[in-house]
N, C-alpha and C positions, 0 to 999 in steps of 0.2 A: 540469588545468583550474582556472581562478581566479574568483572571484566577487566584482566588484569593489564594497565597499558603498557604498552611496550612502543617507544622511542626509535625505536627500527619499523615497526609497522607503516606502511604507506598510506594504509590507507582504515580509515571507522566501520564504514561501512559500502558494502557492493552488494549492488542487484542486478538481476537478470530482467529483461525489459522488452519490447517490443515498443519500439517508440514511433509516433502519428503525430496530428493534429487532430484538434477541436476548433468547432467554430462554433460561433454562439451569438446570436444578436443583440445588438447595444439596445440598452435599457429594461432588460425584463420583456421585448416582444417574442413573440410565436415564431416559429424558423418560418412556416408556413406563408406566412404573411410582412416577412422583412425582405429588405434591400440593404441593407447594411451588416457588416459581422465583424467579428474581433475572432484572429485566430493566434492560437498559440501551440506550440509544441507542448505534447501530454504523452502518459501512459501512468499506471497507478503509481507504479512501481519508484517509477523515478521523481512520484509526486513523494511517496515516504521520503526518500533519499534529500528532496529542498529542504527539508527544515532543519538538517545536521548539519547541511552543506551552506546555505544562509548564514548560520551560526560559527561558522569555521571549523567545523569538521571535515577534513579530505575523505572524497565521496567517489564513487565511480561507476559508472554504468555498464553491462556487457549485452550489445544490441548487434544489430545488423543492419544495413542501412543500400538503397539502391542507388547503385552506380550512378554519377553523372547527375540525379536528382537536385534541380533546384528543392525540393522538399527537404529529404535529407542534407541539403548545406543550411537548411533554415534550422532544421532542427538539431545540428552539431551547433550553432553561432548559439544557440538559445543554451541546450546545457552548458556550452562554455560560460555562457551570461550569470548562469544558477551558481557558478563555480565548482561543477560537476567533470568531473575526466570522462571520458567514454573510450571503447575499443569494441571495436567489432568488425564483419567485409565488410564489404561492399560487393554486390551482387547484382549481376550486370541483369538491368530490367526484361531484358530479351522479348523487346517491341511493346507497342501501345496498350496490349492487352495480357501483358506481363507481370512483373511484378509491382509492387505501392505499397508506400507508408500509408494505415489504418488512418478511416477519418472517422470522427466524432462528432456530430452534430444534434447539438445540444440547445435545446430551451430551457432557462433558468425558473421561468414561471414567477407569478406575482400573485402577491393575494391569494385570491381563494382559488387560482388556477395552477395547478402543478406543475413542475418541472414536466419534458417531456424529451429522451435519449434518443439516436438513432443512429445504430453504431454500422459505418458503412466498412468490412471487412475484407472485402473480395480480391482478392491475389496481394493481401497481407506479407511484406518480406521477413513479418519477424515469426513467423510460421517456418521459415529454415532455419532457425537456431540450432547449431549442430553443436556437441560436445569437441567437435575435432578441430573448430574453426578457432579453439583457444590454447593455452595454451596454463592448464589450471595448476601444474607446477611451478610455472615462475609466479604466477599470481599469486599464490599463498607460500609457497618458502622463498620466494627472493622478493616480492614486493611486499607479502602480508597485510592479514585484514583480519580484522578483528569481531567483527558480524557480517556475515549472508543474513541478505532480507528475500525470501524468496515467497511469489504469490499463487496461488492456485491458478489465475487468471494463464499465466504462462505453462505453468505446468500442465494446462490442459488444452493449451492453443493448438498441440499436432501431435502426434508422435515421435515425434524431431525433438523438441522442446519440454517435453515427459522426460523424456532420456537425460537431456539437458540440464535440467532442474535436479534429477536424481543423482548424477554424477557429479555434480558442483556442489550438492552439499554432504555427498560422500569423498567429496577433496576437501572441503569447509575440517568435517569433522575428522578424517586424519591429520590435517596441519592445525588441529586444538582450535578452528574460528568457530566462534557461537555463530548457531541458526533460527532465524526469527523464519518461520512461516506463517502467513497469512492466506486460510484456505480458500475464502472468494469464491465459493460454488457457484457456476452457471448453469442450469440448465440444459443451453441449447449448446453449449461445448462439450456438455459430459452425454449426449443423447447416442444413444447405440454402441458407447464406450465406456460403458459402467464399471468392467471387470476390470478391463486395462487401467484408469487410473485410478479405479479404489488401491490397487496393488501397489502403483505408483506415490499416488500421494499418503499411502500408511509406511510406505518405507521412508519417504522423507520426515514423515513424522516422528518417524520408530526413534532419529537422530535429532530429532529439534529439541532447541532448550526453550525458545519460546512460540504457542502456538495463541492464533490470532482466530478468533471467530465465533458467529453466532451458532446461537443450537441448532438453525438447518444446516449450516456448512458442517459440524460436526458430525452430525446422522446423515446426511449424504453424501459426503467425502470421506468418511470413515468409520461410517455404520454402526457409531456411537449411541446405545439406547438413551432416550432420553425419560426425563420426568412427566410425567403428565401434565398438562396445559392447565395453567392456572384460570383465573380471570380476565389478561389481558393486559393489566395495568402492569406500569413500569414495576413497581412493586415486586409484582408477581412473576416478573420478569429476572429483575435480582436473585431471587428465589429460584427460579426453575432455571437460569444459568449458572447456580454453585451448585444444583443437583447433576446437572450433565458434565459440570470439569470432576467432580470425585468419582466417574464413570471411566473421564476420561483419564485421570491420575492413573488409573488401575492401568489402563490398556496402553499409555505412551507415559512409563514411570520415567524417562532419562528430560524431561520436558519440567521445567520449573516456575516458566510463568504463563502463565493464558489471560487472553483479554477480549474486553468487547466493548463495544460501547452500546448506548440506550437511546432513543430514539424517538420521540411522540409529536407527530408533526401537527401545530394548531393550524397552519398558514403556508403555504411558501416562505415568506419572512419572517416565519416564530414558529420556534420548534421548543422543546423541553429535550434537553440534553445532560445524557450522565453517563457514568463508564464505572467498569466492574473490572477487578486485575484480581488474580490469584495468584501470589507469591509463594513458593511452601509448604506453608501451613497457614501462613497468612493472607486475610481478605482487604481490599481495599477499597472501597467503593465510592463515588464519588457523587451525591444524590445530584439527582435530574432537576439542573435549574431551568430558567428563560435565556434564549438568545436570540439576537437577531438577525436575517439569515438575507444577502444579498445572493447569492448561490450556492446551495446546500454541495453540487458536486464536488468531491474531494476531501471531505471533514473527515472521513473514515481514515482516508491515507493520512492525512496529515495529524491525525490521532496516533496513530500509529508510529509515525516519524515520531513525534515528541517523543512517545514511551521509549522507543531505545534511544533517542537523543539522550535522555536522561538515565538509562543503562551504561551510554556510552562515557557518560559525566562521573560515572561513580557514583551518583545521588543515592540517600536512603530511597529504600523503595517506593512507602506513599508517595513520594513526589513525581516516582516514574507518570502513574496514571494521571497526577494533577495535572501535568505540566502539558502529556498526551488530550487531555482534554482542554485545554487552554487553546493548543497549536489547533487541533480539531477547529473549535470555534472561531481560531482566527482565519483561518481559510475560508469559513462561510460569510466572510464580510470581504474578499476578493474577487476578483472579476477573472481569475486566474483559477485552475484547479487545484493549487496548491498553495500551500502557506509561502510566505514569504516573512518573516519575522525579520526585526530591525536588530530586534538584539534579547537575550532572555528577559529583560527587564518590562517588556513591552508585553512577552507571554504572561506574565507573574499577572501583572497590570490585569489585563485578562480575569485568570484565575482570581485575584481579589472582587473582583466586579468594579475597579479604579478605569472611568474612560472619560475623567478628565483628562484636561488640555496640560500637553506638558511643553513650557519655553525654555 
């Protein structure tokens, strides 16, 4: 797949978002049992979109945000900070028990004690994402953008936001911008609306060029038969993820690359990490080495970010996933849920296994 740049485009790449905080306790403790926290401005989506946007990529978010919200001015100053543009309302909270930006509160876990999430939802504003509140013609022929990154996560946050997702990358792909979806199956999102977004997320599929996810997301977002379950091992892992993309090659033929990554956790801080890309007809795979892991939250997104980071670069393709896997791993050595890279020379570093001291 190629990305042909164009000198008038405004902008690399856009996502659709739902944007919050997370808080998290300093040092690896329990949420349980802290009095201290670090919060930062999150959502997945716009964690893919930092590592383009760190790099010098013009990037841009399309959210929704509550009126008046000290939260929402925290969290405009922060993507400004990321060097991220954003546009969306503002939506007037209508009282105490109205609307809020999503919080996340997160334990990173230590040693032999696991991370532990607890995602606080309830009168969520980015659950109004309307197709109407934009305005996706000037977006794509007067501003242009050259990938949609869009994630199941949002597609399946309401009915509002289904619609939303469907209609921005059936505007993607009449104004010729490639679509990265990332399907991110939830459970407790997709519960008693199975019909509605299987429909949903196989029509955005039907148009994506590149589809992002594990063999559950793929047989439960899109009813994708799978291989028979191996042994377990990452190995067999590799294996029964090339049996379910030439499944799925059959069923979303306009789609040219698919990706995922691999996963074996020893530890909280030591995991075995590797990543798999199908290009084509070409495989690329990136065997599962050791890393070290100060918070595992956000390695998926920021894997992800890299691989069209390096879509976005024009790179030969093995690099897309190397480099995807690099940004991955650098984001679990952050206290942040995203990567934040210095510069690519820093990712590469990474990807060699190079961590010494650079003056």
């Amino acid at each position: 797949m190629s990305i042909e740049f164009r000198q008038d485009y405004r902008y690399c790449l856009l996502v659709p978002t739902s944007m919050g905080c997370r808080i998290t306790p300093v040092n690896g403790q329990p949420v349980y049992c802290s009095k201290t926290f670090i919060m930062q401005a999150t959502s997945a989506e716009s964690n893919v979109a930092s590592v383009s946007s760190y790099l010098g990529l013009p990037c841009k978010v399309l959210t929704t945000f509550v009126k008046d919200s000290p939260i929402a001015r925290f969290i405009k100053d922060d993507l400004a900070g990321r060097h991220i543009d954003y546009e969306g309302k503002d939506v007037d909270q209508g009282g105490p028990w109205g609307y809020r930006h999503q919080f996340n509160i997160a334990g990173s876990g230590s040693g032999s004690r696991g991370p532990r999430v607890h995602n606080d939802r309830a009168g969520e504003v980015g659950r109004t994402l309307n197709v109407n509140d934009f305005d996706l013609d000037r977006i794509f022929s007067k501003e242009g953008v050259q990938i949609v990154h869009v994630s199941g996560l949002i597609g399946a946050l309401s009915p509002e936001t289904g619609t939303f997702c469907l209609e921005l990358a059936k505007a993607a792909k009449k104004h010729g911008t490639r679509i990265s979806f990332d399907l991110n199956h939830r459970a407790s999102f997709w519960k008693g609306r199975e019909a509605e977004l299987h429909d949903i997320f196989a029509q955005i599929a039907g148009i994506s060029d590149i589809l992002v996810g594990n063999e559950e997301d793929f047989q439960l977002c899109l009813g994708i038969e799978g291989p028979e379950a191996g042994g377990g091992g990452l190995a067999d892992k590799i294996e029964s993820f090339k049996g379910m993309i030439n499944n799925v090659k059959k069923a979303y033929p306009n789609a040219s690359v698919f990706a995922t990554t691999l996963r074996q956790v020893v530890s909280a801080n030591c995991h075995i990490w590797g990543a798999i890309m199908s290009e084509g007809d070409n495989w690329h795979v990136v065997e599962p080495r050791e890393i070290t892991v100060l918070d595992r939250i956000g390695g998926g997104d920021a894997f992800v970010g890299g691989l069209l980071y390096g879509i976005l670069k024009g790179w030969e393709p093995s690099k897309w996933v190397q480099f995807g896997w690099a940004t991955g791993a650098l984001a679990t050595t952050m206290l942040t849920d995203y990567a934040q890279p210095a510069d690519e020379d820093q990712v590469w570093s990474i990807w060699q296994g190079n961590a010494r001291v650079r003056r």
